[in-house]
C-alpha positions in Angstrom: -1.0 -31.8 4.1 -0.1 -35.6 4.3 -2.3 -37.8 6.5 -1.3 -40.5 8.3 -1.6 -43.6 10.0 0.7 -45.7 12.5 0.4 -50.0 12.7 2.9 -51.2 14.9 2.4 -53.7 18.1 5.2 -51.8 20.5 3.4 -48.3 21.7 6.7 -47.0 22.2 7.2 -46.9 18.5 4.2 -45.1 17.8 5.4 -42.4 20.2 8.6 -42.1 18.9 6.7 -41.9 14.7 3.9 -39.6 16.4 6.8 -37.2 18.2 9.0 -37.5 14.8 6.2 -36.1 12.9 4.5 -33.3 15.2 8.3 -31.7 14.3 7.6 -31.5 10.7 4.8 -29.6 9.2 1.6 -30.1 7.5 1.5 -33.7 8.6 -2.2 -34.5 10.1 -2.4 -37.9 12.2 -5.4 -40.1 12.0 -5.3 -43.4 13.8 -3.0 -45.5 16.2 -3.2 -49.5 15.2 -2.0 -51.7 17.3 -2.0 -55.0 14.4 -2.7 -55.1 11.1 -6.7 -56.5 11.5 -7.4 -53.0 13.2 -5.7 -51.4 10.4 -8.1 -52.5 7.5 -10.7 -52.1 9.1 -9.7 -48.3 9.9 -8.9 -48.2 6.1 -12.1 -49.6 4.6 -13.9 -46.1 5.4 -11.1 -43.2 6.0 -8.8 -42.3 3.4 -5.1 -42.0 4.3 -1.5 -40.7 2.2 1.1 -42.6 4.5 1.5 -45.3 6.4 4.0 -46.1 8.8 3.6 -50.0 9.0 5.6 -52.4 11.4 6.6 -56.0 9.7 6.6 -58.5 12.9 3.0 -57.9 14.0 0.6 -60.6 15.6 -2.4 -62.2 13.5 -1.1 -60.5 10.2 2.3 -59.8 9.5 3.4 -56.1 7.6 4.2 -57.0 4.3 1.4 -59.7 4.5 -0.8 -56.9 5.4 0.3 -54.8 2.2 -0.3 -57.5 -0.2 -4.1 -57.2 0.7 -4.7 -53.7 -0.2 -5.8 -52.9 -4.0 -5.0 -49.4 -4.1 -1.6 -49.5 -1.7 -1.2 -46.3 0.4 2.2 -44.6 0.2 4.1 -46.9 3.4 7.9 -46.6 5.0 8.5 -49.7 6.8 9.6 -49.5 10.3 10.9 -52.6 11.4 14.3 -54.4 13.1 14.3 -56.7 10.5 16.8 -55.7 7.8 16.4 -59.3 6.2 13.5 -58.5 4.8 14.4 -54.9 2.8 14.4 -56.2 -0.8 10.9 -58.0 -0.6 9.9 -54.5 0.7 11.4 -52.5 -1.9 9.6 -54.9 -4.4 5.7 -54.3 -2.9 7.5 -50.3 -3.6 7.9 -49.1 -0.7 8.9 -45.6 0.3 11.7 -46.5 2.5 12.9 -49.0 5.0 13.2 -47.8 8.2 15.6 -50.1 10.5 14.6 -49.5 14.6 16.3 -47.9 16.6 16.0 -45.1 13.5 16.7 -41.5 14.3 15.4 -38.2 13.3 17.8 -37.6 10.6 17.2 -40.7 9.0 13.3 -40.3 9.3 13.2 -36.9 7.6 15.0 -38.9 4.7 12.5 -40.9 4.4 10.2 -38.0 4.5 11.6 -36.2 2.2 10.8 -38.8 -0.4 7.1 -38.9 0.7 7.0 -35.4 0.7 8.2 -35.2 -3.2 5.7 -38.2 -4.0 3.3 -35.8 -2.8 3.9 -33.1 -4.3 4.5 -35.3 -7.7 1.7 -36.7 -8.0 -0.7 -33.8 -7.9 -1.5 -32.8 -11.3 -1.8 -28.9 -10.8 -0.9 -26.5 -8.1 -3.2 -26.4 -5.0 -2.2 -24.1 -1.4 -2.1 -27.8 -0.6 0.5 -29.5 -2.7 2.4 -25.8 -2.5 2.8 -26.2 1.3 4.7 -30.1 0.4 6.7 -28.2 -1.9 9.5 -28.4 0.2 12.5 -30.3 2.1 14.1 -30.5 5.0 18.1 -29.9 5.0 20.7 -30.8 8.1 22.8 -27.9 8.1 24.6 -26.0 11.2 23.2 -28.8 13.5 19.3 -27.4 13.2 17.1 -29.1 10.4 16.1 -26.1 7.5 13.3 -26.0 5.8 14.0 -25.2 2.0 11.3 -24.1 -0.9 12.5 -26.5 -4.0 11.9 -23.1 -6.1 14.9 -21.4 -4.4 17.3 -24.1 -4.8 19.5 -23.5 -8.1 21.5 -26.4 -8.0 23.5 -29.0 -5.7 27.5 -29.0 -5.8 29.5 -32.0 -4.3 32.1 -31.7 -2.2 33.6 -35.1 -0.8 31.1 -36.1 1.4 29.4 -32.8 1.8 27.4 -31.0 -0.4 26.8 -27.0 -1.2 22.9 -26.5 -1.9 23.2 -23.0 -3.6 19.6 -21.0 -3.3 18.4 -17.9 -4.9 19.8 -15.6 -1.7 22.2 -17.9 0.6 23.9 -21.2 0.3 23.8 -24.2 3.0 26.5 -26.9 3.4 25.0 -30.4 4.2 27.2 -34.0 5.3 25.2 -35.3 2.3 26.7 -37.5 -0.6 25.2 -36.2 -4.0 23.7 -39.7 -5.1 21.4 -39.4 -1.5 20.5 -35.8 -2.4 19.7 -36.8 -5.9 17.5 -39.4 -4.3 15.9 -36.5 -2.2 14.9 -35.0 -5.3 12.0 -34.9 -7.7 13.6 -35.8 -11.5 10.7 -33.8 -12.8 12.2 -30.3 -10.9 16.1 -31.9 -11.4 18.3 -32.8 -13.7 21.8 -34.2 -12.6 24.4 -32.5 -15.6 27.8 -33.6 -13.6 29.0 -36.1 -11.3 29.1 -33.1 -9.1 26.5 -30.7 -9.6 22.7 -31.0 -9.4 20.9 -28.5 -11.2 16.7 -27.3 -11.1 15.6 -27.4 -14.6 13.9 -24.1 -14.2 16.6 -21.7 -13.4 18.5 -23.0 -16.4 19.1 -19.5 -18.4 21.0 -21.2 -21.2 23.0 -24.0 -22.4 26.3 -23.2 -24.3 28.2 -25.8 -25.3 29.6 -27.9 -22.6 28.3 -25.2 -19.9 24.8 -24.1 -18.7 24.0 -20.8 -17.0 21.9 -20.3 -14.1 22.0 -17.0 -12.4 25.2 -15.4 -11.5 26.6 -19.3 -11.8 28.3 -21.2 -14.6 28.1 -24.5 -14.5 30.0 -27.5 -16.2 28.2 -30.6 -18.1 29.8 -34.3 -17.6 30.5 -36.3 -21.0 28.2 -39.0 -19.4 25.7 -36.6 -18.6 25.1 -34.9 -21.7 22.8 -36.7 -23.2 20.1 -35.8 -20.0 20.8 -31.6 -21.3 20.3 -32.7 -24.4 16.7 -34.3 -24.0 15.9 -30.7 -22.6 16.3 -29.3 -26.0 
């Protein structure tokens, strides 16, 4: 389950973050904050995974704001200022969320919460197993997907073929924003095509590792990440 928290001065936004994230599962909302004051003092006795923090606020700007905390929440910017991205990505930030945003590009940003999640839980709980997941856009419906049935990620142009244990899905993904998607702890990138999860690796011959009923090929530039497996 991730908690989470809205601060933004425009209500509209918070309806259109709450409505984004009653779609998704286990996500638990806690507070509405209309400025950043509110916010720390909402903060100062509840405990919170995510916040979804506006930049141009009255009294205390966004990033201003962030620079308070001691112990930084996980936070994805929501703002209609793109000027101010690379200071954002400095305090590390989740993602950078530009309004008008839509749903697609929300569960991206989700998606990388999600995997922080689920990352930085040091054993399994029937918490952190329920994060261990992502969304997909796929046949025009978002798809849930279990990261343990995915056996690797083939590129196709612009598209890409997420091969799982009993189907396959075809997503308008390039495979640098999947690999972004995905934890580097479960995924090892082996080609500038192909994505592969670590565990269903069955062997590594040569140039070629075997997973399931699949062979796939390992890049020259690549080599050296199979190689630190061994």
């Amino acid at each position: 389950m991730i908690t989470y928290l809205i601060i933004d001065d425009e209500p509209i936004a918070h309806d259109v973050i709450k409505g984004y994230c009653d779609v998704l599962p286990n996500m638990q909302f806690l507070q509405h904050c209309y400025d950043a004051l509110e916010a720390l003092e909402y903060l100062q006795t509840n405990p919170v995974d995510l916040i979804f923090l506006d930049l141009n606020m009255p009294k205390l700007k966004g990033f201003d704001f962030l620079k308070t905390l001691q112990n930084p929440q996980k936070v994805i910017v929501t703002t209609a200022y793109k000027e101010f991205a690379l200071e954002g990505y400095e305090l590390n930030i989740i993602d950078y969320l530009l309004k008008p945003f839509s749903f697609e590009r929300f569960l991206k940003a989700m998606n990388k919460a999600i995997q922080l999640k689920t990352n930085s839980s040091s054993k399994a709980t029937p918490e952190n197993e329920d994060a261990n997941s992502i969304f997909f856009y796929s046949d025009k419906k978002h798809i849930q997907v279990q990261i343990p049935d995915i056996l690797f990620i083939e590129a196709a142009g612009n598209y890409c073929k997420v091969v799982l244990k009993d189907s396959n899905l075809l997503i308008r993904e390039k495979i640098s924003n999947v690999l972004e998607m995905l934890s580097t702890q479960t995924f090892l990138q082996v080609h500038k095509s192909f994505i592969i999860s670590k565990a269903h690796i069955q062997a590594i011959e040569g140039n070629r590792i075997r997973t399931k009923d699949h062979i796939i090929p390992i890049g020259k530039l690549y080599k050296s990440n199979v190689l630190d497996l061994l």
